[in-house]
C-alpha positions as CSV (number, residue, x, y, z in Angstrom):
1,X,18.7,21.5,17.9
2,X,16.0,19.8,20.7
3,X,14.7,16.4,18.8
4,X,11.9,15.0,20.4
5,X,11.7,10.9,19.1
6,X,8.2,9.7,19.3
7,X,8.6,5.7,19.1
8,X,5.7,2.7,19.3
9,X,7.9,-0.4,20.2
10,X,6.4,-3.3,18.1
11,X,4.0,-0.8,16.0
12,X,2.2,-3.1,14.3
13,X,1.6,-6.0,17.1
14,X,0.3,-2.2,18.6
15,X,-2.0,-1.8,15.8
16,X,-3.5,-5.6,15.6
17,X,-4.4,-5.7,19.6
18,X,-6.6,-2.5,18.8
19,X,-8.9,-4.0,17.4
20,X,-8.8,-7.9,19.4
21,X,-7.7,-6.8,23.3
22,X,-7.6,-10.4,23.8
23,X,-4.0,-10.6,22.0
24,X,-2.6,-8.8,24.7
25,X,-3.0,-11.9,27.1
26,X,-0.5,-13.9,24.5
27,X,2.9,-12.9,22.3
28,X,1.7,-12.0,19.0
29,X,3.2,-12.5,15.8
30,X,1.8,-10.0,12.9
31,X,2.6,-12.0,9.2
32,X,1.2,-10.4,5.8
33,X,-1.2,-13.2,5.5
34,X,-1.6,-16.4,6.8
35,X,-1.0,-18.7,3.7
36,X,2.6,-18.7,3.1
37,X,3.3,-15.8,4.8
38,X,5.9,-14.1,6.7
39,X,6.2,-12.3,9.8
40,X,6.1,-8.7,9.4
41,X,6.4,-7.5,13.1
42,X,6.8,-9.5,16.5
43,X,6.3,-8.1,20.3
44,X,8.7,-8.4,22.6
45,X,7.8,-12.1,24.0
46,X,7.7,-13.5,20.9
47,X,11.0,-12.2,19.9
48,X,12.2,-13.4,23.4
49,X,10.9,-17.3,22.4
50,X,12.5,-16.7,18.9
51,X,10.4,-15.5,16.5
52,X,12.2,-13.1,13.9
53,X,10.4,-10.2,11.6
54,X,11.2,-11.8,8.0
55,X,10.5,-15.7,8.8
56,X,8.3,-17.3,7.0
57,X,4.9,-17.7,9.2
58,X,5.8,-21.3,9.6
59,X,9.1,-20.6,10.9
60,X,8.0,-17.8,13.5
61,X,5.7,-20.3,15.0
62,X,7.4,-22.6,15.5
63,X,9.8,-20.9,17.3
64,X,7.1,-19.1,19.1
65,X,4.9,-21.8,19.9
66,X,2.5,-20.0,22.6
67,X,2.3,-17.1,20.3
68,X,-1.5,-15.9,18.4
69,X,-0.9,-15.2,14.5
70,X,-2.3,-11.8,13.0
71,X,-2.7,-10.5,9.8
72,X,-1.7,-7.0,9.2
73,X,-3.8,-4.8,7.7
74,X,-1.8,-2.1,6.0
75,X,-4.6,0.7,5.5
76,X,-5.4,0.4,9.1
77,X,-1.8,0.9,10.3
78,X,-1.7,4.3,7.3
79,X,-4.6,5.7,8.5
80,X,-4.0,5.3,12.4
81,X,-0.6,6.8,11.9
82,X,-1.9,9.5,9.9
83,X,-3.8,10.7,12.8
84,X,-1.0,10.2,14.8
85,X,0.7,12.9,13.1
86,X,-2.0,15.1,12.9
87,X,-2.1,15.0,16.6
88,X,1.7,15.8,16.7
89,X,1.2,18.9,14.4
90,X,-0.3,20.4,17.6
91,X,2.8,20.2,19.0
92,X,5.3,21.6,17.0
93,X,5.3,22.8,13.4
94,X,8.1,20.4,12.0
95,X,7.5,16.8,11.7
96,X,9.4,14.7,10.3
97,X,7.2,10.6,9.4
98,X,10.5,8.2,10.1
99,X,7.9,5.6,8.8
100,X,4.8,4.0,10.8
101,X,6.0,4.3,14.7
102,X,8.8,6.4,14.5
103,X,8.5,10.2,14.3
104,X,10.7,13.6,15.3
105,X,9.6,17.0,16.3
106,X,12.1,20.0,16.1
107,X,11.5,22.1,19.2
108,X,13.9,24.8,18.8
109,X,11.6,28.2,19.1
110,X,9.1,26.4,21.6
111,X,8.5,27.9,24.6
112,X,9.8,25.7,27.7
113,X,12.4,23.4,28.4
114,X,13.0,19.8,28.1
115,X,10.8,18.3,30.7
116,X,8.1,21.0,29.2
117,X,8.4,19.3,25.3
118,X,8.4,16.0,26.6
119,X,4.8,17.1,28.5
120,X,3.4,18.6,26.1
121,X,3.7,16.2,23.1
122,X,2.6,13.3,25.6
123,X,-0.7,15.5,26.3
124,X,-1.0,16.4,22.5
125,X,-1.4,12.4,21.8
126,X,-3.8,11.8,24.9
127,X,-6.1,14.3,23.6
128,X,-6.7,12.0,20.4
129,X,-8.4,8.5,20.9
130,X,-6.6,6.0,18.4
131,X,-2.9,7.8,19.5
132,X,-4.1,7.9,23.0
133,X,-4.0,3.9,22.8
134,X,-0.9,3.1,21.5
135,X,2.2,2.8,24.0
136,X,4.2,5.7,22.8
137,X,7.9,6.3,24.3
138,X,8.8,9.9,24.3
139,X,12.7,10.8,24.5
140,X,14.9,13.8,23.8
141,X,17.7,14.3,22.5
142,X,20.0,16.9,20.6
143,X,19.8,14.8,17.4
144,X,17.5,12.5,15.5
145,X,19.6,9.2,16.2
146,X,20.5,9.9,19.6
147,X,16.6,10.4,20.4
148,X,15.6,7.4,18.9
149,X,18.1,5.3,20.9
150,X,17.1,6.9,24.2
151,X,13.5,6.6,23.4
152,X,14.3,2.4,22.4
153,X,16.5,2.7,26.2
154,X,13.1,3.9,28.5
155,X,10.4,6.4,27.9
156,X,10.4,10.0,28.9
157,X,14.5,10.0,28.7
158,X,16.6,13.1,28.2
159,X,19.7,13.4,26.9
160,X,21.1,16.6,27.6
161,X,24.2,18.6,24.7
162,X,27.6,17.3,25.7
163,X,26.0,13.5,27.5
164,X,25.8,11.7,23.9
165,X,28.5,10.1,23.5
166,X,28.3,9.1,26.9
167,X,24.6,8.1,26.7
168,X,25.4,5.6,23.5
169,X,28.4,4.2,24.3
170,X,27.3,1.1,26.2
171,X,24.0,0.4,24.0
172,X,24.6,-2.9,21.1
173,X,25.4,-2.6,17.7
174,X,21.9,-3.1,16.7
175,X,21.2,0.3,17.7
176,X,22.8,1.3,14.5
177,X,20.4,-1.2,12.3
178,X,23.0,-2.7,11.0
179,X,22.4,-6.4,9.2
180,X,23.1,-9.6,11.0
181,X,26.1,-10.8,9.2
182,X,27.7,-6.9,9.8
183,X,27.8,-7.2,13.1
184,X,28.2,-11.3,13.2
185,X,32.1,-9.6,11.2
186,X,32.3,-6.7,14.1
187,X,31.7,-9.1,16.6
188,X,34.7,-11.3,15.5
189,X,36.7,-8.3,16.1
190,X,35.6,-7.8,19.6
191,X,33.3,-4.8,19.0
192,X,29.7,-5.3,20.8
193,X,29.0,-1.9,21.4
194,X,29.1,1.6,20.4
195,X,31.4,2.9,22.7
196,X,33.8,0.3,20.9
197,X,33.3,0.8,17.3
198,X,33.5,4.7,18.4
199,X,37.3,4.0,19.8
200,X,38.4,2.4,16.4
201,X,39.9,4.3,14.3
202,X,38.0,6.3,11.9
203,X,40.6,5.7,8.8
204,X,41.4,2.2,8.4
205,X,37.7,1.6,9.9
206,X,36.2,3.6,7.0
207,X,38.6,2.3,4.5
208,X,37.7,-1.7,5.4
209,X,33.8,-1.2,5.5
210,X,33.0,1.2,3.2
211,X,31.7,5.4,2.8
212,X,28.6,3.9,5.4
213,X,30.8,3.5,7.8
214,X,31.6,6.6,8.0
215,X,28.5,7.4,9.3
216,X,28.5,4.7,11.8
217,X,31.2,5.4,13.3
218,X,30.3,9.1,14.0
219,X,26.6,7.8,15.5
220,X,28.6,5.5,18.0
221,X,30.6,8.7,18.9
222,X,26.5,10.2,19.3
223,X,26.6,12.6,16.7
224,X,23.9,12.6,13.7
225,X,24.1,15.6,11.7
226,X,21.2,14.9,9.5
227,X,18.8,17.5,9.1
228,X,14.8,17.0,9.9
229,X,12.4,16.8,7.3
230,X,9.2,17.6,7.9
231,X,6.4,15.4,6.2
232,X,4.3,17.4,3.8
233,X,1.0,18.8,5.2
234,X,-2.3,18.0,3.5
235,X,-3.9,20.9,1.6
236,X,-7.6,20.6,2.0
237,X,-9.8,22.5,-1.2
238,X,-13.0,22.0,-0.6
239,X,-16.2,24.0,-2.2
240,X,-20.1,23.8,-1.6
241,X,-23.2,24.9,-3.2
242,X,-26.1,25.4,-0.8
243,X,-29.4,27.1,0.1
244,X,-29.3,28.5,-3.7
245,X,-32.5,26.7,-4.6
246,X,-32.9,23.1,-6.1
247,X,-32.0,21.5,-9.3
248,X,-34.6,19.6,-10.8
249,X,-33.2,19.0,-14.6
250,X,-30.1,17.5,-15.7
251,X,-29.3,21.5,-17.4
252,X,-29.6,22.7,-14.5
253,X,-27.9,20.4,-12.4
254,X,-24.9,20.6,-15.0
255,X,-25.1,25.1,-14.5
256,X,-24.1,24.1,-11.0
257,X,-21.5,22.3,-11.3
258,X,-19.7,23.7,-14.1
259,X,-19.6,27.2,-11.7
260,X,-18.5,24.9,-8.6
261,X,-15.9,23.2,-10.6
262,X,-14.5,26.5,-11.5
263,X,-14.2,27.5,-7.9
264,X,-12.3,24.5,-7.1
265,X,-10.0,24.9,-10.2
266,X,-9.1,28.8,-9.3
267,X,-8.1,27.4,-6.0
268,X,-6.1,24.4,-7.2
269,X,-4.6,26.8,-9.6
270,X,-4.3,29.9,-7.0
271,X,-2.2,27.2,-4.7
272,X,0.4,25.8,-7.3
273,X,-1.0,22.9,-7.3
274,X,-2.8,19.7,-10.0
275,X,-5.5,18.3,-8.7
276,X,-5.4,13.6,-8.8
277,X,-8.7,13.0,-7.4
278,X,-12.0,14.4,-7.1
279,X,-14.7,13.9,-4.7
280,X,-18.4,15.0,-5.8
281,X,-20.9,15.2,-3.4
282,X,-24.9,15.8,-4.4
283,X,-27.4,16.2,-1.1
284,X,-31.0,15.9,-2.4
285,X,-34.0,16.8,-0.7
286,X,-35.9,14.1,1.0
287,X,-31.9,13.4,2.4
288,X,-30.6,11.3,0.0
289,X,-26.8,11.7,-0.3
290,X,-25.0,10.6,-3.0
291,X,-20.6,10.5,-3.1
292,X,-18.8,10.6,-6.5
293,X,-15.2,9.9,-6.2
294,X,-13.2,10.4,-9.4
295,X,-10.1,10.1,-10.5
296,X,-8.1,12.0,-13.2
297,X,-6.2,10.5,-15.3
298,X,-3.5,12.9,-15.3
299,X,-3.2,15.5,-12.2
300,X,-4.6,19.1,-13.4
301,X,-6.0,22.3,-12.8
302,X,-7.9,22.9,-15.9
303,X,-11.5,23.4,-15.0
304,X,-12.9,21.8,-18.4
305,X,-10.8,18.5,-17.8
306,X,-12.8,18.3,-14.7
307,X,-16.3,19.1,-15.8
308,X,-16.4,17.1,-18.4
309,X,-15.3,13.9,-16.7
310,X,-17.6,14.7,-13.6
311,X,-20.8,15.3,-16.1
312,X,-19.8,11.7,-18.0
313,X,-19.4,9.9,-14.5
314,X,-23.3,11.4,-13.6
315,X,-24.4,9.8,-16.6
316,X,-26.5,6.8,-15.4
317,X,-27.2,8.5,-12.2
318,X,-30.9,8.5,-11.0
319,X,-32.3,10.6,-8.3
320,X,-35.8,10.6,-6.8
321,X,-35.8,13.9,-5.6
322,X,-33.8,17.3,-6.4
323,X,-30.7,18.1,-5.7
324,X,-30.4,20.9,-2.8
325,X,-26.8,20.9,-2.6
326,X,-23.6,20.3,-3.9
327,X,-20.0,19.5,-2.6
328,X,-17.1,19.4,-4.5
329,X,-13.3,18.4,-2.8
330,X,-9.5,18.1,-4.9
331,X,-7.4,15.6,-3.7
332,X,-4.3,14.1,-4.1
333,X,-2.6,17.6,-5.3
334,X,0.5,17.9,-6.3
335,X,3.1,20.6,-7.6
336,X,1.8,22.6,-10.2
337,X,2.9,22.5,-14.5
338,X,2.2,19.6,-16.9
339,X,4.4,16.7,-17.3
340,X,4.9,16.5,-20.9
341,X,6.6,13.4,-22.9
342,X,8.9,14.6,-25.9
343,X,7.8,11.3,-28.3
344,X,4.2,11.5,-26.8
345,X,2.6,11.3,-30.3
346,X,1.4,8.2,-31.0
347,X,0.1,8.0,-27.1
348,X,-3.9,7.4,-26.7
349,X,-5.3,11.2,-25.1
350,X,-5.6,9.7,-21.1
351,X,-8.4,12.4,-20.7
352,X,-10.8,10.6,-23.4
353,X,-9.6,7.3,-22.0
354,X,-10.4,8.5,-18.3
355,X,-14.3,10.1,-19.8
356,X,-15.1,6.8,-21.7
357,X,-14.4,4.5,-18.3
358,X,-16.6,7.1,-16.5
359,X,-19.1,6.6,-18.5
360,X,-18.9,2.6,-18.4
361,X,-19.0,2.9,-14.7
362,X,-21.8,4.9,-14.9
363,X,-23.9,2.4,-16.7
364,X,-22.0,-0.7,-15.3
365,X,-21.4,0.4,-11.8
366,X,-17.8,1.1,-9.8
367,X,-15.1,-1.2,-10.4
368,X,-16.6,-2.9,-14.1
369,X,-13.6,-1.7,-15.8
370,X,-10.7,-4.3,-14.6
371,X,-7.7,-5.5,-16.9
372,X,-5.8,-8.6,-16.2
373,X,-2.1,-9.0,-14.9
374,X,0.2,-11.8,-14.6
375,X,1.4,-13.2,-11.5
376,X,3.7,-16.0,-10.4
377,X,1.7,-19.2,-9.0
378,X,1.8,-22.7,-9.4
379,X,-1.6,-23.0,-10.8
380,X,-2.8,-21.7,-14.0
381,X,-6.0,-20.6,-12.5
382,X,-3.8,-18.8,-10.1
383,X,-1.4,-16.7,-12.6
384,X,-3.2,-13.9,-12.9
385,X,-5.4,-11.5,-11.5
386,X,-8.1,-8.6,-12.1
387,X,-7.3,-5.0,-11.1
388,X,-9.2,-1.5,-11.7
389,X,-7.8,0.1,-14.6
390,X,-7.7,3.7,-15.1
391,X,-6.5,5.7,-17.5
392,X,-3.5,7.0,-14.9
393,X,-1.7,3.3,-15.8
394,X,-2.2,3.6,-19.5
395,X,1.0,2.3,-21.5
396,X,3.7,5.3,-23.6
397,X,4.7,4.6,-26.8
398,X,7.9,6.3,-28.4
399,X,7.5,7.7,-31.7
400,X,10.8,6.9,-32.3
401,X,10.4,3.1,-31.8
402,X,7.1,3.7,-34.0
403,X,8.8,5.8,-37.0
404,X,9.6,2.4,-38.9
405,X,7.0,0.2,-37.7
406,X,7.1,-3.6,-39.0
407,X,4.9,-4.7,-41.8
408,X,2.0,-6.2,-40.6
409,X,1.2,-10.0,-41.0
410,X,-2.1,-11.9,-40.7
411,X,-1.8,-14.4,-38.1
412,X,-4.7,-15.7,-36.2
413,X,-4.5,-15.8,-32.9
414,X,-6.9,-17.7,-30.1
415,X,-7.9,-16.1,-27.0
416,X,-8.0,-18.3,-24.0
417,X,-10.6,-17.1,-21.5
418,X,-10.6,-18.3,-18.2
419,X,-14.4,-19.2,-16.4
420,X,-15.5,-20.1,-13.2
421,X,-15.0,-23.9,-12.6
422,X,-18.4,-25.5,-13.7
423,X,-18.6,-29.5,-12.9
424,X,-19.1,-31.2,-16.2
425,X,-19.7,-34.4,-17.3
426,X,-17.2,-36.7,-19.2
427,X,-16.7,-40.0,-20.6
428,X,-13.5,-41.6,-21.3
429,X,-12.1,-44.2,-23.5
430,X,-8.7,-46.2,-22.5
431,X,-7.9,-43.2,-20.0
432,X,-9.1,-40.6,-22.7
433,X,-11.7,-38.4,-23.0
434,X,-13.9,-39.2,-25.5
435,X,-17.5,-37.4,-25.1
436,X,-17.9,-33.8,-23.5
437,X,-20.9,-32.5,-22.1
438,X,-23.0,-34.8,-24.4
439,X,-20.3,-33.7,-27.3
440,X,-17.9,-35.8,-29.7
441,X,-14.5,-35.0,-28.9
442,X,-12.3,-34.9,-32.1
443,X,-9.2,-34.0,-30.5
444,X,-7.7,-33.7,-27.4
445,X,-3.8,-32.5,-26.2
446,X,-2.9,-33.9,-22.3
447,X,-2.8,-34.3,-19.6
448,X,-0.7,-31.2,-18.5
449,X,-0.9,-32.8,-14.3
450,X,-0.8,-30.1,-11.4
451,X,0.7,-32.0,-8.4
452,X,1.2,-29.8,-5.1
453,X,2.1,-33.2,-2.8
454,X,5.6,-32.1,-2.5
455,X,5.1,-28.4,-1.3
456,X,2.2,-29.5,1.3
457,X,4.8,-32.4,2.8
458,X,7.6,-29.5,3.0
459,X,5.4,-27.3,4.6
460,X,3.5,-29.7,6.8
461,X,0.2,-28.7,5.5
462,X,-2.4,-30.7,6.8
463,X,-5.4,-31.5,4.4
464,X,-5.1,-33.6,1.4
465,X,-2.5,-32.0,-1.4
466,X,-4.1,-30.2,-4.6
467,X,-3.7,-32.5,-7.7
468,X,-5.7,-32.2,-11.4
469,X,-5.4,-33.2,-14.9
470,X,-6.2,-31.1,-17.8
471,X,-6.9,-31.3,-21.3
472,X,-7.9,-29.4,-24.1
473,X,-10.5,-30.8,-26.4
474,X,-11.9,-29.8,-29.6
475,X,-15.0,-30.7,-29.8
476,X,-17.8,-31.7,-32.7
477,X,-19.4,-28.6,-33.2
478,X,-15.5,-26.4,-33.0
479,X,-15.6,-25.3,-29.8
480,X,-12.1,-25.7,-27.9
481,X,-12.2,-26.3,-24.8
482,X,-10.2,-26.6,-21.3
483,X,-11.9,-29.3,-18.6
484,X,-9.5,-30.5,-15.4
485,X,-10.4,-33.9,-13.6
486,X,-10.1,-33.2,-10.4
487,X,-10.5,-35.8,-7.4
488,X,-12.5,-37.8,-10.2
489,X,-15.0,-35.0,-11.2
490,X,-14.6,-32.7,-14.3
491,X,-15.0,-29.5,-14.6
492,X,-14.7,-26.4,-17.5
493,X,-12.3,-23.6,-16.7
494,X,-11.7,-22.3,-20.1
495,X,-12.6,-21.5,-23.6
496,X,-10.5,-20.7,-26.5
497,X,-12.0,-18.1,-28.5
């Protein structure tokens, strides 16, 4: 089977000096993000001064002390790639995504020989812009891992049936990604390189390291039996209403979608498929253009599900002029029938929860729907953080943990809600607040200190160290309250309701 490997050395370092040519003039270290970050990808002359993927950012630079830090930016590297295998499609009809930089194409029923493949899918990226930039190396091989390690030896190499062993032999251990203390323990036995490990025996080798090695030890002997497995193609349903006159009423605007959305159903339905995601478009006529995207709270293909949470998400919509056209597109499909849940009772309907946050985006605008979610930090004002919610995340309940539910008691509870830091004014008495904002304070429970001196020494953080006191107060008139002194000003961050 002819493998074609098409590899991007370094793929995000590629990615980041798209967009700032200047990084090419320097190494380059890529971290996740420059507070307390760590190094995601390095290039080759950063990994040269010692910079390793997996340091922390601190770490990598200082290793790599001539290097230039940047941050990744994960859609950029999705979407680039995704274009890059759109441009390979061209090429040959099985692809198989190996993950960002690294991709096969089977060439078995492809007219031309090796040299020809290894042409062709070189011209097939130069015709796109984006892959067109990125320094692919092409290699071919008879096998997915033998083509990746020619295409990591030079670009444009072939390795012809009965030369793999032969080709892999003399290449390093890491060749098989293996982890550093695995081949730290090979290395104590004197094996450095494939053609070593592949003279071992395969029993007692097997038996000391595990089924994996099994594996291993028949890649070092450059055979790879596993099969490709090409990445899924994107079905595109798409359906548009033009040049069938205007609508100039909300009735009549509705009439055109409701037949439109039925189109798009049939097709989602015609193709096996449940439609995630929904993309209304409405073109008026003095040009005004207007996108809807909208999601479902559970994938389908029923054509009512649709309309009615496309007609409550064009509630609060306001045109100027009428509307000469409509577009309508299903994304995110996936295979078709209804996942059903067997204790699914007691669950909240996700398709009433999905129509009533339409609607409060409608009259709130995108995004107003957010729920909160706890993560780690040092700060309270730091453990948590707002996301969209959608009725897709919404929480199961079992029946059966809810057929004997527990008696219900009446506790009062306070909710503490957090604000936006407002500077306040406070006076104290022996070290203790005493009057708030012009208020009696009748009780008060602190300090609870924040002290962050230690982590800025460890990390040789420049900058003086975050420190605060805070207190809760209950005040003359009831209200409880949260204020922090903070490099001797006071501020309120929360109120318990």
């Amino acid at each position: 089977m002819p493998v074609v490997c098409a590899f991007v050395p370094s793929y995000k370092v590629e990615i980041a000096r798209l967009g700032h040519p200047q990084f090419r003039e320097r190494p380059l270290i890529v971290a996740d993000r420059l507070e307390r970050g760590h190094a995601v990808d390095v290039d080759a002359e950063a990994f040269a001064l010692g910079a390793r993927v997996g340091m922390t950012l601190v770490q990598a630079s200082a290793c790599a002390r001539e290097a230039v830090v940047a941050v990744d930016d994960p859609a950029r590297d999705a979407a680039v790639w995704a274009t890059v295998l759109d441009a390979l499609d061209l090429a040959s009809p099985l692809v198989e995504d190996a993950g960002h930089g690294l991709a096969f194409l089977e060439m078995r029923g492809i007219e031309g020989d090796a040299e020809h493949w290894l042409a062709s899918v070189r011209e097939t990226l130069a015709g796109c812009d984006q892959p067109r930039a990125l320094p692919f190396r092409l290699a071919l091989a008879t096998s997915k891992f033998v083509a990746r390690a020619a295409a990591c030896v030079a670009d444009a190499t072939i390795v012809r049936r009965g030369e793999e062993a032969a080709f892999v032999a003399p290449l390093p251990l890491h060749a098989l990604d293996l982890n550093r203390d695995l081949v730290e323990r090979l290395h104590l036995f004197g094996v450095k390189t494939l053609g070593e490990l592949a003279a071992l025996p395969y029993g007692p080798f097997v038996r000391r390291f595990g089924s994996e090695a099994a594996g291993w030890h028949a890649h070092a002997r450059g055979i790879d039996e596993t099969p490709l497995v090409p990445h899924p193609r994107a079905i595109a349903i798409d359906r548009s209403m033009y040049g069938e006159g205007t609508a100039e009423r909300e009735d009549q605007l509705l009439f055109a979608l409701r037949s439109l959305v039925a189109r798009v159903a049939d097709d989602v339905a015609y193709a096996g498929k449940r439609c995630g995601f929904l993309r209304l478009t409405l073109e008026c006529e003095d040009g005004e253009r207007l996108d809807l995207p909208t999601p479902l709270a559970q994938p389908s293909a029923q054509s009512t599900t649709m309309f009615d949470l496309l007609r409550a998400r064009l509630e609060g919509v306001v045109l100027h002029a009428p509307v000469a056209g409509l577009r309508l597109g299903a994304e995110r499909l996936e295979e078709g029938g209804t996942e059903l849940s067997l204790f699914a009772g007691g669950d909240p309907d996700p398709e009433i929860v999905a129509i009533a946050l339409a609607r409060l985006e409608a009259a709130l605008g995108p995004h107003s729907a957010l729920r909160a979610r706890i993560v780690p930090g040092n700060r309270y004002e730091t453990r948590f953080v707002y996301e969209p919610f959608n009725a897709a995340t919404l929480p199961r309940r079992s029946a059966v943990a809810c057929a004997e539910p527990a008696p219900l008691q009446e506790t009062g509870t306070l909710a503490y809600r957090i604000l936006a830091p407002r500077e306040i004014e406070v006076h104290l008495a022996r070290g203790r607040p005493v009057r708030v904002a012009e208020r009696a304070v009748l009780d008060a429970a602190g300090p609870w200190r924040v002290d962050e001196w230690w982590w800025a020494e460890a990390l040789d953080e420049g900058g003086m160290p975050y420190a605060c006191d805070a207190y809760d107060v209950l005040l003359g008139d009831g209200a409880l309250w949260r204020i922090v002194a903070e490099r001797g000003r006071w501020y309120l961050r929360g109120i318990y309701d």
